[in-house]
N, C-alpha and C positions, 0 to 999 in steps of 0.2 A: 772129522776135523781135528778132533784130539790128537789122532793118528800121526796127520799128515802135522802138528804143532810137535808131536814131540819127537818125529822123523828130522824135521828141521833144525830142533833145541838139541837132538843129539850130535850132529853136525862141531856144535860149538867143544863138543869133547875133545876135537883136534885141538883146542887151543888152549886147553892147559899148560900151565908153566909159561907158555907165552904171554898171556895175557889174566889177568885177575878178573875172576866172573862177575863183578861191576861192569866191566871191559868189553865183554862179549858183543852185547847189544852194536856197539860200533863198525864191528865185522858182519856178525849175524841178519842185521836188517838190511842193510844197502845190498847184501848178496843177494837177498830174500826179493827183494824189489827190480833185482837187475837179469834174476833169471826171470820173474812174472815178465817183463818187459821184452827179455828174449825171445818167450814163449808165445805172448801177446804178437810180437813183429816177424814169428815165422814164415808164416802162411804169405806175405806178401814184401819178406825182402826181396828178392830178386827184383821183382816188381817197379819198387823204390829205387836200386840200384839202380838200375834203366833210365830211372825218373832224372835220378841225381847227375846221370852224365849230359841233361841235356837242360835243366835247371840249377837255379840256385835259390838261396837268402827265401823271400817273402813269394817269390813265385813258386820256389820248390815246395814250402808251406802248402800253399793253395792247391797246388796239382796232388800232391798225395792225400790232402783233407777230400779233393775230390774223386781221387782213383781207389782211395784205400778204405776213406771213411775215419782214418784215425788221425787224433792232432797232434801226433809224434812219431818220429822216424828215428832210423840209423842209416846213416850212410858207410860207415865203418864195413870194410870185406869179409870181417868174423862173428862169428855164433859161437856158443859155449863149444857147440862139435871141432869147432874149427880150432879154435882155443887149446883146445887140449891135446892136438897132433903136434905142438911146439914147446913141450916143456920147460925147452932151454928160454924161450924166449915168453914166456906167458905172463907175465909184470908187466913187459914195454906194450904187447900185444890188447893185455886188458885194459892200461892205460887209452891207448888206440879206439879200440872201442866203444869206451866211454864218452871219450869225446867226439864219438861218429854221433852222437843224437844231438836231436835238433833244441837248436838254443833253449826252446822250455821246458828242458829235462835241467835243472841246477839242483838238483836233490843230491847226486853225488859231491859234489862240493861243498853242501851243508852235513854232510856225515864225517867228510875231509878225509876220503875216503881214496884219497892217492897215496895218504900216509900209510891208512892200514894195508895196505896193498905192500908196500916199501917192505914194512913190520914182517910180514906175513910170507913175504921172499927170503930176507934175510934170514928167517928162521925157520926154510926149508916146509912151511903149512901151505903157501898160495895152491902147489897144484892138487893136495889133497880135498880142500877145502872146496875149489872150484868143480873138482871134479865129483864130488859129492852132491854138490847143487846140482850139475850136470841131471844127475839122478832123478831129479824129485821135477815133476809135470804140473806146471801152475800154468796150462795155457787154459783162459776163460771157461772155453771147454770141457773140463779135468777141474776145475777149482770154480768157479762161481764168484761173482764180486762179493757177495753173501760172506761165502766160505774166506776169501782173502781177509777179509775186515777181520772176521775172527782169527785168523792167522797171526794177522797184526798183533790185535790183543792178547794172545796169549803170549807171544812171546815179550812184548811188552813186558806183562805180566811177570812172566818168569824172569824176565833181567831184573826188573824192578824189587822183585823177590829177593834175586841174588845179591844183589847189594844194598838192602835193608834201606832202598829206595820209597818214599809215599806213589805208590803203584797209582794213587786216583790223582796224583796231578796229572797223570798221563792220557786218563782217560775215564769215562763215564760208564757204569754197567748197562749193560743195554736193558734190560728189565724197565729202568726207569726213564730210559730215552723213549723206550717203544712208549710209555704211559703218556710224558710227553708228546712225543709226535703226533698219538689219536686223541689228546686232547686240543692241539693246535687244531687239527683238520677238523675236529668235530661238528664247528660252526659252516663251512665249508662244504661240505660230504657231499652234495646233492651236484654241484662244480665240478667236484674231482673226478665224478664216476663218467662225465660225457667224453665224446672222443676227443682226441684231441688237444685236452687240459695240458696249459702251459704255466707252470709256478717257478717262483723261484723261493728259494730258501738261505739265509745265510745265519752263518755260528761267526762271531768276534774272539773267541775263543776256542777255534776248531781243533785243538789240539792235533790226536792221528786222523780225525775224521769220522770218527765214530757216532754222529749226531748228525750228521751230513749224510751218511752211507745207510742208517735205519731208515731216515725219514724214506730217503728217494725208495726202500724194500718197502716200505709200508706204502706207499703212492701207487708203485706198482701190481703190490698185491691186489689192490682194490679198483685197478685202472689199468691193464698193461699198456696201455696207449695212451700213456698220460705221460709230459716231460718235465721234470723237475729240475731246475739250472741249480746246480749249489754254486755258493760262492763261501769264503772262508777267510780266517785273518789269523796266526796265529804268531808268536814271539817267540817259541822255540825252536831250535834251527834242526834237531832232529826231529820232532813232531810235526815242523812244516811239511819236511822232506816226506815220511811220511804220508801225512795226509795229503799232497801234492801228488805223489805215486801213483795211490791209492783213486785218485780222481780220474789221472792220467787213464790206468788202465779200463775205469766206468764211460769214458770216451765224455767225459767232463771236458769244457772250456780251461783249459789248464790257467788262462791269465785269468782265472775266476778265484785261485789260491793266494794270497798275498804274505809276505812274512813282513811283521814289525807288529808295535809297541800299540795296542787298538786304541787306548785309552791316551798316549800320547799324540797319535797320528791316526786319525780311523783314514785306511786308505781306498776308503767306498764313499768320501763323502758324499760323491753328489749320485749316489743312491738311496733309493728306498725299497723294500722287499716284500712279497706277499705274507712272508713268514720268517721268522728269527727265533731262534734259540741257543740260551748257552746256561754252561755248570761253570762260572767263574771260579777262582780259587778263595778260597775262605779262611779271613781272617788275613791276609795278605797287605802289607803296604804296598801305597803306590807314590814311594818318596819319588824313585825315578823317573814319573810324569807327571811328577806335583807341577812344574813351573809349566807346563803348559796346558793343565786343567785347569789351572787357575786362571789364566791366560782367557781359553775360551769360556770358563763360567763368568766373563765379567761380561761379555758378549750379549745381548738379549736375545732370548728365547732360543739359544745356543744349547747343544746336548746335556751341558753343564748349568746354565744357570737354574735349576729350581732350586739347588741347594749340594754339599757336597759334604761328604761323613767324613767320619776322624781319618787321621794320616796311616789310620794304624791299618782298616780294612777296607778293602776298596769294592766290596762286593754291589754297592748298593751307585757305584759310577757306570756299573755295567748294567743295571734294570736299568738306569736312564740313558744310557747309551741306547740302550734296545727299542726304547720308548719310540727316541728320536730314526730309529731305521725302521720303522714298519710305513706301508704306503700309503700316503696320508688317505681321508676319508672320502675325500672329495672324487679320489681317485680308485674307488672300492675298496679302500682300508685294510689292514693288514693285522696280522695277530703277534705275539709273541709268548715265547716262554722260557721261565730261566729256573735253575735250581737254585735254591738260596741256603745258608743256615738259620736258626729263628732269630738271629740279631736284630733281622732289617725290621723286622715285626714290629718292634718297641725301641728299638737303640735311640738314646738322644731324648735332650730333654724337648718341652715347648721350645717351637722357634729356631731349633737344632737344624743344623744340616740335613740329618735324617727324617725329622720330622716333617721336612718343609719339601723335601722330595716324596714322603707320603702324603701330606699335603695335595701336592700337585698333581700327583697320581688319583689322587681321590675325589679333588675337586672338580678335573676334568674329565672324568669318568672314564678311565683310561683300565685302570684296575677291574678284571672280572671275575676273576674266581684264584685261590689259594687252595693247597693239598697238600694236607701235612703227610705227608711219608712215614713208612716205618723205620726205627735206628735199625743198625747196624744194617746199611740197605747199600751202604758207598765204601770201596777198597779201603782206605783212610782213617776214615773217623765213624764212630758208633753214634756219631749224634744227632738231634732231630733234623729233618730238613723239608724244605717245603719246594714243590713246583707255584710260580706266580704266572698267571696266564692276564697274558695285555690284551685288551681289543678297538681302538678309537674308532670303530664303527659297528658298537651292541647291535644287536635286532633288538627289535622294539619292548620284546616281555623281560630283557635283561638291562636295559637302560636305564642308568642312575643307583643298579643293583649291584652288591659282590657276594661271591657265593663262597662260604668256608667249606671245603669237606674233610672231613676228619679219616683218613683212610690207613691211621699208623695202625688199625689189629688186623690190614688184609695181606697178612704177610705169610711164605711159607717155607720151613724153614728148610737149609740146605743140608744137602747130603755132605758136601765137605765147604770149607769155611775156604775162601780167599781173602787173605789179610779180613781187616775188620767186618766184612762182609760175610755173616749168616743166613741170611732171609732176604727172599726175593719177592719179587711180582708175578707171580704166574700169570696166564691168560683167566684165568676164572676171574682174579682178583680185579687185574686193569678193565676186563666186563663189567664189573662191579662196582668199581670206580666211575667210569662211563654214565654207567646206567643212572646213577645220582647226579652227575653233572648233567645230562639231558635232562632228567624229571625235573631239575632247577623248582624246587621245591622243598619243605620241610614235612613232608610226608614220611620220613627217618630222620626228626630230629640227634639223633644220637650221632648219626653221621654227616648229614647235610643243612646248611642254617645258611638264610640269603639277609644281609643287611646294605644299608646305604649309609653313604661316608658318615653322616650325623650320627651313627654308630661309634663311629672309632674317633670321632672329635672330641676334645677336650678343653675346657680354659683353665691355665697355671696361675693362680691367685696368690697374691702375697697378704698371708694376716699379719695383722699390726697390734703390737699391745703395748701399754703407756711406760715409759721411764720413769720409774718412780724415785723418792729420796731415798735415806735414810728411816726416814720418819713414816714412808709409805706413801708420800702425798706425789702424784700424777705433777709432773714436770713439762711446761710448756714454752712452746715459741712465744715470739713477740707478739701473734695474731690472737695467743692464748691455747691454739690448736694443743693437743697434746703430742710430746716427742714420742718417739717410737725408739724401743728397748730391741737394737741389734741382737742381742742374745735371746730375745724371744719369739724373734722372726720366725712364721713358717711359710709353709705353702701347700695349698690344697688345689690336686687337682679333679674339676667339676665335670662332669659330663653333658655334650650340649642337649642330651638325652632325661637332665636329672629330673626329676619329676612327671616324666610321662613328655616332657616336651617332644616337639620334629621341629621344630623352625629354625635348629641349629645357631648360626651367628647372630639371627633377626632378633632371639629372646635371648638373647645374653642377660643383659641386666637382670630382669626378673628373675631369670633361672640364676642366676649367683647370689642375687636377694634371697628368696628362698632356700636355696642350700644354706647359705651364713646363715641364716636364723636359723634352721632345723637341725645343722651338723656341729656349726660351731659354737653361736651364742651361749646355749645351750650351759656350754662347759667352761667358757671364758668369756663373762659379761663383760668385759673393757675391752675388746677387741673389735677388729675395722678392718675393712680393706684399701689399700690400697690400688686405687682402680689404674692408676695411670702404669702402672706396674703389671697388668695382666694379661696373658700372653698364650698365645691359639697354638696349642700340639694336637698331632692327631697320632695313635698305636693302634696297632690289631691285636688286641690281647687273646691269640691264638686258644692256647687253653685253658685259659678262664671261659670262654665260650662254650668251650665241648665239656667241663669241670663234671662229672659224677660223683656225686658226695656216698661214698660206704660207710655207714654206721657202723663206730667203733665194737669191739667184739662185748660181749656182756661178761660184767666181772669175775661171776661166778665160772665160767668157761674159760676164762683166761687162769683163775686159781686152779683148775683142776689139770689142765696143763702145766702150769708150775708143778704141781705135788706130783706130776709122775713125773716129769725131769728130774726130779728131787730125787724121788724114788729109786731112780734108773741108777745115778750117783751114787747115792748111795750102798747098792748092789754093788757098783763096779769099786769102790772102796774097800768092801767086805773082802772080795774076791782078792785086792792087793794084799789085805792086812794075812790072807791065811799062808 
């Protein structure tokens, strides 16, 4: 694969001086995409041609899905062979061409890909360029849908490189999609393996497709007679293009690809899916679909209303986006999974946006299991991240349960570093992974811990202490009650857990009596709560949970360490002074 990535990326050498290696990617993939399609539609142009003089529009469609098998054609009289016997005329010819395929091929018009074509004449590259692709055999045959995805990504990769691009908005390393994927299907397995098996899957953020294209490898590995419909949504107009291609050539529902804004416009409303996943982008505003989230969060029981996080990051619009696409229970229910960073875990106070969409997630027992990841595991960023896995139809011994697994030390480190990414997931580790998700047990509390929402609920309590004079003396209303001293306001947050409690919301009272006397009283007798004031958040305090406390080093060990540093210093002084 390396091979055949950097046969391809050598290609873009012709276009030095022409173009600035940011640039490249604009030339380099839609060629990349249009020889795969060449090569894809050899074996049965002629075929099509035939078709095409005696068809058109939606019956031409139909006859070729049924003579050929495939949901895309050309009618166009050239092939790259043919292409290349007209140098003079090879611009208007490839133009030509391009628009011989049938209407669900719009990928070239999202790369705008008549311009670089224009570019690429004027400055004497198109016939070397073309004739170079000519070269290079990506029919299914010869390259593998496998092998194209990784195609994809590397060159991705390398453009992304070249112009000091964030490579992971582009896309997801597969290490952590595969961990993904077999944890989606994990609940499932016994389904997947019969003949037959028909799923569908959809990513709202399908970038090139990369989360789309493992699932259906990993389906098949385990089933080769199993069909998995993807469907996808993505905002970017060359990552559509892309992932569109890329489907096209899998012999994918091509109107199964949609481009726009998910979070403005989910264009699957009125579906729901057996499985969902996505790696939203982190830390991202979503000023530009603010007015119509807000829109539907006023809606009842709308994707949006349990609640909606700050303007600044919109990670935590896409778990409840996901929420709302899985198929409902009634109808064998559906799973999901999304990458997250640890924001969503804790962000927000009581009664917050965030809180009240973990809330919801929690209360409705939607929430099954979390995976904290190793850092530096994503192109991007070195930072912690978590897989959130959904399920609104548990089997019975996980109901009302959420399982933490702690999996950031199954990492192993790499031979060479891509952008921020050193350490991956090998198959021992994602085995290992697994293996703890099925035992669904703390039989390795170090790695795996099962709690229920009443775990991660809290009440925000506002203490109260008196305004006092001058003179010290407690200052009161008309009723006599004492005023309360703004500047000494706090607030403590209770656990619905504190004292060995489970009855969550039911023992409120009691459980916040008992903490005020035993945490606060204590330290400040004139103090009260404010009861009307008191307000239900729920966090998953990630690693406070997994916490291993190392007992600090012993002093005398720590001195004897100083005095040879000392030591060493002073050597290395001696040595300046001679």
């Amino acid at each position: 694969m390396s091979k055949l990535g950097n046969f391809v990326w050598g290609i873009a050498d012709q276009l030095r001086g022409v173009y600035k290696p940011h640039q490249y990617g604009g030339v380099i993939l839609p060629f990349t995409i249009l020889r795969r399609l060449d090569c894809t539609l050899e074996p049965t142009r002629e075929e099509v041609r035939e078709l095409a003089e005696k068809y058109s529009g939606g019956a031409l469609d139909v006859q070729v899905k049924r003579k050929t098998g495939l949901a895309f054609y050309n009618t166009s009289p050239f092939d790259f062979k043919l292409l290349l016997k007209d140098p003079e005329g090879l611009r208007a010819n490839l133009m030509d061409y391009i628009t011989g395929f049938s209407a669900n091929i719009d990928v070239f018009e999202r790369f705008k890909f008549e311009n670089e074509l224009a570019t690429l004449d004027e400055k004497n590259r198109l016939y070397l360029v073309t004739s170079q692709f000519a070269e290079v055999d990506l029919h299914p045959n010869s390259v593998s849908n496998a092998e194209m995805g990784d195609l994809f990504e590397h060159l991705i990769y390398k453009f992304a490189e070249a112009s000091n691009e964030e490579a992971g908005e582009h896309y997801t390393p597969r290490d952590a999609i595969r961990l993904m994927v077999d944890l989606l299907f994990a609940e499932d397995n016994v389904a997947l393996l019969e003949p037959g098996t028909v799923r569908t899957i959809y990513d709202p953020t399908a970038g090139t497709g990369g989360m789309l294209s493992v699932a259906e490898e990993r389906l098949l590995e385990r089933n080769p007679g199993a069909r998995l419909r993807l469907y996808g949504q993505e905002i970017n107009d060359q990552s559509y293009a892309i992932c569109k291609s890329d489907m096209i050539a899998k012999g994918q529902d091509v109107g199964n690809i949609k481009l726009g804004d998910t979070l403005e416009d989910d264009l699957f409303f009125d579906r729901t899916f057996d499985f969902c996943m996505s790696n939203p982008p982190y830390g991202v505003d979503w000023k530009a679909s603010q007015k119509s989230v807000k829109k539907e969060a006023l809606a009842s029981n709308s994707r949006f209303s349990h609640g909606l996080p700050s303007i600044g990051d919109g990670q935590m619009l896409f778990l409840s986006h996901l929420a709302s696409k899985m198929r409902p229970a009634h109808d064998g229910g559906g799973r999901a999974g999304i990458v997250l960073n640890g924001s969503p875990l804790f962000n927000g106070a009581a009664e917050s946006g965030p809180s009240l969409i973990r809330q919801w997630l929690l209360e409705t027992d939607l929430l099954e299991a979390i995976v904290a990841l190793p850092t530096n595991m994503f192109f991007n960023t070195g930072i912690a991240t978590y897989i959130w896995i959904l399920d609104n139809a548990k089997r019975t011994e996980r109901a009302g349960k959420i399982q933490l697994i702690d999996a950031t030390s199954f990492w192993t480190k790499m031979r060479k570093s891509l952008g921020s990414k050193n350490r991956e997931l090998d198959a021992d580790a994602r085995d290992q992974i697994l293996a703890l998700y099925d035992s669904f047990d703390e039989g390795d509390p170090d790695y795996s811990k099962v709690f229920t929402a009443n775990d991660f609920g809290y009440w925000s309590v506002t203490v109260e202490r008196p305004l006092r004079t001058e003179t010290g003396k407690v200052s009161t209303d008309r009723k006599g009650n004492p005023k309360p001293d703004a500047k000494l306001r706090d607030t403590e947050n209770i656990p619905f857990t504190y004292g060995g409690n489970t009855a969550g919301d039911a023992a409120r009272a009691e459980t916040i009596e008992a903490y005020f006397e035993a945490e606060v009283l204590p330290h400040v007798p004139d103090a009260w709560v404010d009861v009307a004031k008191t307000k239900v958040g729920y966090e998953i305090p990630f690693a406070r949970h997994f916490y291993k406390y190392v007992p600090p080093r012993p002093l005398a060990e720590i001195d004897s360490d100083l005095d040879k540093q000392v030591a060493k210093i002073l050597e290395l002084l001696r040595e300046v002074e001679k």
